[in-house]
TIPA-316885 format. One record per residue (C-alpha): x, y, z; residue in three letters. Coordinates in steps of 0.001 Angstrom, whole numbers, plus 500000, padded with zeros to 6 digits. Example, Ala and Ser with C-alpha at 12.3 -4.5 7.8 and 13.67 -1.06 7.14 Angstrom:
2
512300495500507800ALA/513670498940507140SER/
This chain:
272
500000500000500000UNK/501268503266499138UNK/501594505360502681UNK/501911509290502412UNK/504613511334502652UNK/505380514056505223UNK/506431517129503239UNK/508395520010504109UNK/507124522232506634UNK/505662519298508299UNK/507670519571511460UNK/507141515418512237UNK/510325515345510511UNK/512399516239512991UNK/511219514132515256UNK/513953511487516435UNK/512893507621515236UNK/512961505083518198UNK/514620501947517405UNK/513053498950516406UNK/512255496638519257UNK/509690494159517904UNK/510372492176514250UNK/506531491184513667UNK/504134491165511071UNK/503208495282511467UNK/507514495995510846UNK/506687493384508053UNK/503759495218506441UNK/505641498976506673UNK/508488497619505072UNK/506516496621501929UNK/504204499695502431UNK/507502502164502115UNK/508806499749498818UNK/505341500439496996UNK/505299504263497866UNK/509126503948496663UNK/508275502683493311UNK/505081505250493266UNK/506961508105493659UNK/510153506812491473UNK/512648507284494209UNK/515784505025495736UNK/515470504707499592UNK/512864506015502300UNK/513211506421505602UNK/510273505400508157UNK/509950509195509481UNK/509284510151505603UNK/506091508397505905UNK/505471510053509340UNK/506362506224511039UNK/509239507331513747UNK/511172504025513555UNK/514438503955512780UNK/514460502277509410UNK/515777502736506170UNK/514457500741502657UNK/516380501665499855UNK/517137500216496314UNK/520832500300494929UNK/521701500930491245UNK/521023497118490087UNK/517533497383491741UNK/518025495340494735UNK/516259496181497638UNK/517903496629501080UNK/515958496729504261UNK/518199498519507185UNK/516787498581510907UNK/518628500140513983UNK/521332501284511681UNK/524535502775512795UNK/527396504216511435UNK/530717503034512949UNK/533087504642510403UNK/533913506623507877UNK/536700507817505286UNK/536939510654503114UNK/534978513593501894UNK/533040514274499326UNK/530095516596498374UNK/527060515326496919UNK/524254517183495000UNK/521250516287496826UNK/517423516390496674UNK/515163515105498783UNK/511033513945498363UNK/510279516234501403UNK/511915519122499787UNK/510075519118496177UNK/511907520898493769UNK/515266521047495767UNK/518847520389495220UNK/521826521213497382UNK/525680520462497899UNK/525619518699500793UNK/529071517430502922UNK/529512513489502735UNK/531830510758503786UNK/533317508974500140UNK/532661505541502287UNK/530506504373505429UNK/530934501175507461UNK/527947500298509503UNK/525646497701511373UNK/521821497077510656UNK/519344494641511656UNK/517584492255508896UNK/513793491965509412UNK/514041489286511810UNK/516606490983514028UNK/519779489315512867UNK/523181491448512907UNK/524815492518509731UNK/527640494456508973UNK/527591496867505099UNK/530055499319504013UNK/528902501900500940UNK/529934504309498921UNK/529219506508495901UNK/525988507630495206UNK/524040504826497235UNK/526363505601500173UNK/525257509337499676UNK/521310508303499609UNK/522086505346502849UNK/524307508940504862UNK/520999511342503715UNK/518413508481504836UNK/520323507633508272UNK/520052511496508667UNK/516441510917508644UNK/516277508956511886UNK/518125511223514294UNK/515717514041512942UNK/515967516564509966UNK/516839516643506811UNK/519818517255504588UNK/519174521116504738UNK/520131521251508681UNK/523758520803507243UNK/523270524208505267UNK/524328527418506767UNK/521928529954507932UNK/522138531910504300UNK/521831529401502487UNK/518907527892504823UNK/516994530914504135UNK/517491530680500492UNK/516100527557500542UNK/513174528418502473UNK/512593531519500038UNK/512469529125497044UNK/510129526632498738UNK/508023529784499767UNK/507461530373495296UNK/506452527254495360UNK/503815527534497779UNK/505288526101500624UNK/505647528707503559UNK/507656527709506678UNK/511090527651508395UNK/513997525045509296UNK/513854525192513433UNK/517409523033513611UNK/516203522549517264UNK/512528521069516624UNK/514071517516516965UNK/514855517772521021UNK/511718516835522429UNK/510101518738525352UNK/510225515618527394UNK/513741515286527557UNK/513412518375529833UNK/511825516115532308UNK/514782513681532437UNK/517124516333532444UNK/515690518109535799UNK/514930514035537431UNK/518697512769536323UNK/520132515955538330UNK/517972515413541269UNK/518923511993541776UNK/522801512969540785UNK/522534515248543904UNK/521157512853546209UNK/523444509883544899UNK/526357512107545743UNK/525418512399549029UNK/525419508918550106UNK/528951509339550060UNK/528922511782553041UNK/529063509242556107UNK/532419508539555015UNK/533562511979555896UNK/533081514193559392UNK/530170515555559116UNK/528073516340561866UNK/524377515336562463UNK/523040518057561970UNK/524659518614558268UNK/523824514764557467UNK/519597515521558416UNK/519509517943556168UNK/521157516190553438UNK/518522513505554289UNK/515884516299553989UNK/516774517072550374UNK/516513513458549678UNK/513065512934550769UNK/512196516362547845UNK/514621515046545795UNK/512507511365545972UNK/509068513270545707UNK/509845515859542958UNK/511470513297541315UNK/508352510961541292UNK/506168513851539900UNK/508289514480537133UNK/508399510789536381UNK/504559510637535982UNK/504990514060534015UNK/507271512587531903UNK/505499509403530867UNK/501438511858530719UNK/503691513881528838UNK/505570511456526106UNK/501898509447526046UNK/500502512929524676UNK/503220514039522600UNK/502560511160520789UNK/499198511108520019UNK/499940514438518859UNK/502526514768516574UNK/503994510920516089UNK/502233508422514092UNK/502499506164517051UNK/503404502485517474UNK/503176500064520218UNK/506712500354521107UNK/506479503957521316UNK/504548503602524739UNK/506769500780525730UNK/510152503144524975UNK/508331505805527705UNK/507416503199530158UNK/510791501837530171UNK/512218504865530750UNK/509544506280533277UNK/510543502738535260UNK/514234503413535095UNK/514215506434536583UNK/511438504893539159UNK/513590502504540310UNK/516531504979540411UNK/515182507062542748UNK/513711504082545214UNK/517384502438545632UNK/518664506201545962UNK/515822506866548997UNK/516335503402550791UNK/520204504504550704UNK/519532507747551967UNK/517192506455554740UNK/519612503631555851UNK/522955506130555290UNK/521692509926555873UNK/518725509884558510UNK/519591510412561821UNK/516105510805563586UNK/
């Protein structure tokens, strides 16, 4: 089935993909959904984000028309430098210089989750470098300079297309949450430490005070964090299941995080 693309100034392009955690039949239907709206629209390679799916995955077709499926890519090295003229389906009408290395080296999964190893180069390890892009957010225009950023926006505007590059869009407001949660328990993990020095009582309840906000501010912002992500994503992501199951994860990291830190503080800190 041929799935929509995002186009430019659809901002759901900068969102960051999650990595793929479960190799089913929904990965399996996507993957043939991107190849059809790849032949549609007469193109090489799609990333998942392109069709407003934030996975990190990558279908592309090299020059003899074999199709590659990459999931959970990564980059590992590179060599040279090179600029390639690029274009992109969310920019219509587009082409730019863009920086690139003359040859990748990288690891993907395979659609049931086995390991692989790939280098590239050329023009298909141009397209694989512009597609990876893709799934840590933006496009190949966040490598252009402010000038010629606004020259590109002034051409898309002709065309009908009014909007701006916001480099930062792809930091989402959630990671605010675990910002202000992984200093508060930094804080309170440091002071465990204290008994080992001469401190006096008096110093050592009042660390233990901190602890007890640092445990209850911290638990707020955890359930912040996860109401939060749940409703950024109904908003603006084309959610999957393991969307909510990346949150949750995360919102019982830091849960667990900040119980071992409080039992520690209790047991090390409280002298009631």
């Amino acid at each position: 089935m041929i799935k929509e693309l995002i186009l430019y100034p659809d901002e759901r392009i900068n969102i960051a993909s999650a990595d793929v955690r479960h190799f089913d039949d929904e990965l399996f239907t996507l993957i043939n959904d991107m190849k059809d709206t790849i032949e549609f629209h007469h193109a090489d390679g799609l990333a998942a984000i392109q069709v407003a799916i934030p996975l990190s995955l990558v279908v592309a077709k090299d020059s003899d028309g074999e199709w590659h499926e990459f999931i959970n890519p990564r980059i590992l090295r590179v060599k040279g430098k090179a600029t390639s003229i690029e274009t992109s389906l969310y920019l219509p009408h587009i082409e730019e210089e863009i920086p690139r290395h003359e040859h990748i080296n990288f690891i993907y999964q395979d659609r049931n989750g086995e390991q692989h190893s790939m280098q590239a180069h050329g023009e298909f390890g141009f397209m694989l470098q512009r597609k990876f892009d893709y799934t840590f957010g933006g496009t190949f225009a966040n490598k252009l300079d402010r000038k010629s950023k606004k020259r590109v926006e002034n051409r898309l505007s002709i065309n009908g297309s009014n909007g701006e590059f916001n480099a930062s869009s792809n930091i989402s407001k959630r990671e605010y949450f675990k910002s202000v949660i992984s200093k508060l328990l930094f804080f309170e993990g440091i002071f465990l430490f204290t008994p080992l020095f001469n401190i006096s009582k008096e110093t050592m309840q009042s660390l233990y005070s901190y602890s007890i906000f640092a445990t209850i501010a911290s638990l707020i912002l955890i359930v912040g964090y996860l109401v939060y992500a749940k409703y950024e994503a109904s908003r603006v992501i084309s959610c999957t299941g393991c969307q909510v199951v990346s949150f949750t994860a995360v919102a019982i990291k830091y849960f667990v995080i900040t119980i071992i830190l409080f039992t520690g503080s209790y047991f090390l800190l409280n002298t009631a």
